[in-house]
N, C-alpha and C positions, 0 to 999 in steps of 0.2 A: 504494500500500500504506500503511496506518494505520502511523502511527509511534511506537511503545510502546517502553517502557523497563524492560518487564517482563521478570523473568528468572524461572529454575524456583526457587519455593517465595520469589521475593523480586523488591523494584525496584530499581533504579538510577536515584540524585540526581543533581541536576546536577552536585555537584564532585566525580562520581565514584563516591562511596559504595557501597557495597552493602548495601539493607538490607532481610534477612530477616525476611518475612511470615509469620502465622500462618492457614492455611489454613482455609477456611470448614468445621465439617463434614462429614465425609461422609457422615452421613445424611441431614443437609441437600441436600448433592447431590443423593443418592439420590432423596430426596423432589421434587427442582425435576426432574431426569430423568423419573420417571413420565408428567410432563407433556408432553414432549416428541413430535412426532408418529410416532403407532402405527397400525400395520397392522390393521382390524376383521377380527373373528375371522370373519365369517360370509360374508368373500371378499365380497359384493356390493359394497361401494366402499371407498374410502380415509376413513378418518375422520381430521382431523388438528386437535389440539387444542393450546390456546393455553399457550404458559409462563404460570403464576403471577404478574401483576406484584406488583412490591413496592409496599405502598401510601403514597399520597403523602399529606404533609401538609395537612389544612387548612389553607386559609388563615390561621383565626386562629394554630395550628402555625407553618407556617410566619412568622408577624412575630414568633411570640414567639423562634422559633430566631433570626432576622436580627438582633433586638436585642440575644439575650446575643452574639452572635458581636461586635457592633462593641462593646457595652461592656465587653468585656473583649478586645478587637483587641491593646492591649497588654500583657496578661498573655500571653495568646499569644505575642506576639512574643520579649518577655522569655524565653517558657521554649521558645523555638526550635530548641535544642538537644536539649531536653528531648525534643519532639515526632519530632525529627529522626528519633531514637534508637530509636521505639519506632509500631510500624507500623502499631497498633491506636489509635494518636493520627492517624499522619501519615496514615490513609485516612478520620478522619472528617468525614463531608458535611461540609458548608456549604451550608448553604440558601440562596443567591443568586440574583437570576436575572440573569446576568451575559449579554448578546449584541452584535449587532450589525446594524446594518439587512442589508436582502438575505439575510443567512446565518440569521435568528434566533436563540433563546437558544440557549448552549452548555449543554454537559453540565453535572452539579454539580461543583461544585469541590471540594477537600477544604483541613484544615486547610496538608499540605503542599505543594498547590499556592499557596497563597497565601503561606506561609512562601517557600519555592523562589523564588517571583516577587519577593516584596517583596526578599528577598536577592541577588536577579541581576538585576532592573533597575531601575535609576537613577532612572527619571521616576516608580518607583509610592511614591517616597515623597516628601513635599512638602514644605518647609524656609520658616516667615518669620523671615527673617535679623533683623525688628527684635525679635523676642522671643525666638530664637533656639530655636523649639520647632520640631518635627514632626507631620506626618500622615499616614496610611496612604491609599492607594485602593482601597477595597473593594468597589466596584461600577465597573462597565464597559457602558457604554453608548453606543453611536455610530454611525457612517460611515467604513467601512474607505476610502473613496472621496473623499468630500470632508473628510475628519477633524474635522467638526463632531458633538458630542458630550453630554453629558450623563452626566459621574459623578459619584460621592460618596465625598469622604474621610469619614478619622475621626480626633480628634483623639487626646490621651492620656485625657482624663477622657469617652471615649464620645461625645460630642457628633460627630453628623454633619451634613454639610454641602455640597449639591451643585455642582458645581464642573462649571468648561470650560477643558477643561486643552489648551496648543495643541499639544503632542506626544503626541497621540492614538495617531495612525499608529507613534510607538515604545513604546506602551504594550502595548497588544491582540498582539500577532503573540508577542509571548514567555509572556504569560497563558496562551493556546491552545497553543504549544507543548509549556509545562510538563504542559497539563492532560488533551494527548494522551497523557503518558505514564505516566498515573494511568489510564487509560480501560479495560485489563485489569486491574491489579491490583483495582480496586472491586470488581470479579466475583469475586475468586479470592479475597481477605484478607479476612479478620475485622476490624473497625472499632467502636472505640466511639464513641456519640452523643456531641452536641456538651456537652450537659449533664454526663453522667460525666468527658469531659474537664478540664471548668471544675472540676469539683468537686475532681476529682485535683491541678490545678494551685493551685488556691487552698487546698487543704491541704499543698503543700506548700513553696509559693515566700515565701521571706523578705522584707520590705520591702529588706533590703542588698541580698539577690541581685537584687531588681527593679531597681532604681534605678541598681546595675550593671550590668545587662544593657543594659538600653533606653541607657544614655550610651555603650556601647563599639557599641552600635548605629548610634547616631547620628553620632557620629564616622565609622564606617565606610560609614556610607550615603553620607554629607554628601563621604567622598571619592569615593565611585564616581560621584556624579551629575557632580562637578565635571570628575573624568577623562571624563565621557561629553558633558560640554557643549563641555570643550576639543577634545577628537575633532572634534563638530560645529562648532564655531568651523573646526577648521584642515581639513574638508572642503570649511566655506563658500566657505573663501581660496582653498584648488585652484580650482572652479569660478568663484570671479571670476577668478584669475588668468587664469583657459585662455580664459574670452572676452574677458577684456580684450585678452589675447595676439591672439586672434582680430581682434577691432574694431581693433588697432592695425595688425596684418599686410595688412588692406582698407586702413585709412589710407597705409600704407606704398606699396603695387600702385596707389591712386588718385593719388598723387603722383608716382609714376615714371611714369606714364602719361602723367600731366599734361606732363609737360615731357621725353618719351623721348627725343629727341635730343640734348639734352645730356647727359640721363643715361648715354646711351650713349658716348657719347664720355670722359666722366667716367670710365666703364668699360674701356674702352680704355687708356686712359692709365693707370690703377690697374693694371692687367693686367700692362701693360707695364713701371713701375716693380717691383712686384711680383716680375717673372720676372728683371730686371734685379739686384736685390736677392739673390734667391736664388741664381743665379750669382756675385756677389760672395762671398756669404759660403761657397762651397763656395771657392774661389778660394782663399780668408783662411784657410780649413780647411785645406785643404793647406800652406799656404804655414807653417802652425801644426804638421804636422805632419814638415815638412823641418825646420824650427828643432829641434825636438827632439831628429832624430834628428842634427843636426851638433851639439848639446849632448854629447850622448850621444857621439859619436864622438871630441869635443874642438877640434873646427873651432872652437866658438864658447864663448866664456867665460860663466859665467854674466850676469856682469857687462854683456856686449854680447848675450846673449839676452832678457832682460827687459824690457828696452827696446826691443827687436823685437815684443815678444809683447803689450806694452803698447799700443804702437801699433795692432796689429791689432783688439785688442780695443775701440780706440778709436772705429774708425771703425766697425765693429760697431754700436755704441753710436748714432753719430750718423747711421748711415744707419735703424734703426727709428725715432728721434727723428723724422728727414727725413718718413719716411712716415709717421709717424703727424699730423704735424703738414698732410704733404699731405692727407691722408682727410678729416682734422678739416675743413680749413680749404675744401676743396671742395666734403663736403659740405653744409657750414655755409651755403655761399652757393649752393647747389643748392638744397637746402630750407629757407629762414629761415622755414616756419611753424614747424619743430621747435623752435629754438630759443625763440619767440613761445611755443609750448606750456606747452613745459619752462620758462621764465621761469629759464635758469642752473642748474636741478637738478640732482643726480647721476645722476638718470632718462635726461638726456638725453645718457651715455655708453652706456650699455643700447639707447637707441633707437638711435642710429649704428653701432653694430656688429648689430641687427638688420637695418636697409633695408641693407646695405653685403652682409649677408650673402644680402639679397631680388636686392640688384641682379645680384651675381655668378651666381645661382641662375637668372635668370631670362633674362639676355644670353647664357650659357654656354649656356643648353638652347636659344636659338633660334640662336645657333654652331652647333651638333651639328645642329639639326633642315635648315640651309643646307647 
């Protein structure tokens, strides 16, 4: 099903808005109705006869609309609000021809779709950080597939400029999304050309109001790109991280392989201490939990309980020390390529509690499977 953002007698914008259309006509209906297919009065067949098309621009038409559209791309943008606000702006054409290979050109665009887009994503606006200026993408041309391309900004003084932008593939999908949900309203709203638009806007937009539009724009753009590149930086990271994880956890099963019998044995004895350890400290638990209650009863002075309690917690202490210094130091000389790897890292605390947690995982399941 077509996915429109039309609603009765008005659209809805991306951040929600609601905004009430002024309906084509209805003699004009009436008139495009006539057309539609009728029944011949004389019974012998079905005659069925063509809607009216609307007629298209000549070509020379159409480059003279493309030019005033990008030389004044930033008056536009400036009076974005403006546009936003008023629906017989925000539906009118744009004479582009905006496509993609495979699917060919899409429908017209209007001035709201191109407002909508350049305000909700990131990549359709361009930033050189040495001049510290802007520019818009006004055309759309490429490979939804191999995201090789061929578009064209425009600066702020109209100058355009064809460009191969490498985030292709995040450009196009939100264009066409926007532009699906203009694809009823064009039918239904009344629109003015692109020419009465410019004319309305240039009668009424101030060099301040401009100059402040476009800088609170740019600020604002200049952060959404940056929120959308750090996204893609910390999605990169996920995905190196998961196969690094991957490529290490192969490294980790070729190593234990390599030398199974001691690793197993190595595992035994961890097991073993292990299980040993954890009976102790339930032991100490208790034993933590009778002192108490002979405090409590007056058996024992605080004075001669602290130093009980101390004690316990002491060895507490030095039997995870014990172990931890056993795991280290086992598997240190189990695996001397880790250490070779990691050359002393902090990494190489991360890698020993990972194979430590491979080895357990891997002796225990062939345990269970014996």
């Amino acid at each position: 099903m077509e996915k429109s953002n039309t609603i009765v007698n008005g659209i809805k914008l991306q951040d929600g808005r609601v905004m009430q259309c002024y309906p084509i006509q209805q003699d004009a209906v009436m008139e495009e109705a006539k057309e539609t297919p009728v029944l011949d009065k004389t019974g012998g067949y079905f005659s069925i006869k063509k809607k009216t098309a609307k007629p298209k621009p000549t070509d020379e038409e159409e480059r003279y609309l493309q030019k005033l559209f990008t030389d004044n791309a930033f008056l536009i943008l400036a009076n974005r609000e403006r546009i936003l606000s008023d629906s017989r702006m925000l539906l009118t054409p744009v004479t582009v021809r905006n496509g993609l290979a495979y699917s060919g050109t899409f429908q017209t665009a209007t001035l709201g779709v191109y407002i909508e887009w350049w305000m909700c994503a990131p990549y359709s606006v361009l930033f050189d950080e040495k001049e510290d200026t802007m520019a818009l993408i006004w055309y759309l041309s490429g490979s939804p597939r191999s995201g090789g391309n061929l578009c064209s900004m425009v600066t702020e003084d109209g100058k355009t400029e064809t460009v191969k932008v490498p985030f292709f593939k995040k450009l196009w999908p939100k264009f066409t999304d926007i532009l699906a949900d203009y694809h009823d309203a064009k039918e239904l709203y009344q629109a003015y050309t692109l020419p009465e638009v410019i004319d309305i806007l240039k009668r009424e937009t101030t060099e301040e109001f401009y100059k402040g539009s476009i800088r609170q724009f740019h600020y604002e753009a200049k952060i959404r790109l940056l929120n959308a590149e750090l996204d893609g930086w910390k999605d990169r990271w996920k995905r190196t991280q998961e196969t690094c994880d991957d490529y290490q956890h192969k490294w980790h099963i070729a190593l234990i392989n390599s030398r199974s019998d001691k690793v197993k044995s190595f595992y035994e004895d961890y097991m073993q201490r292990k299980e040993a350890l954890h009976i102790r400290k339930e032991e100490l638990t208790e034993d933590n939990h009778n002192l108490k209650a002979r405090l409590r009863k007056g058996e024992l002075t605080n004075k001669e309980y602290q130093p009980l309690l101390t004690k316990n917690k002491k060895e507490v202490e030095n039997m995870d020390f014990d172990m931890h210094c056993f795991r280290k130091d086992r598997l240190a000389a189990l695996f001397p390529e880790m250490a070779e790897h990691f050359n002393g890292r902090e990494d190489i605390k991360y890698t020993e509690e990972r194979i430590l947690d491979e080895i357990i995982e891997l002796f225990s399941k062939d345990n269970a499977d014996n």
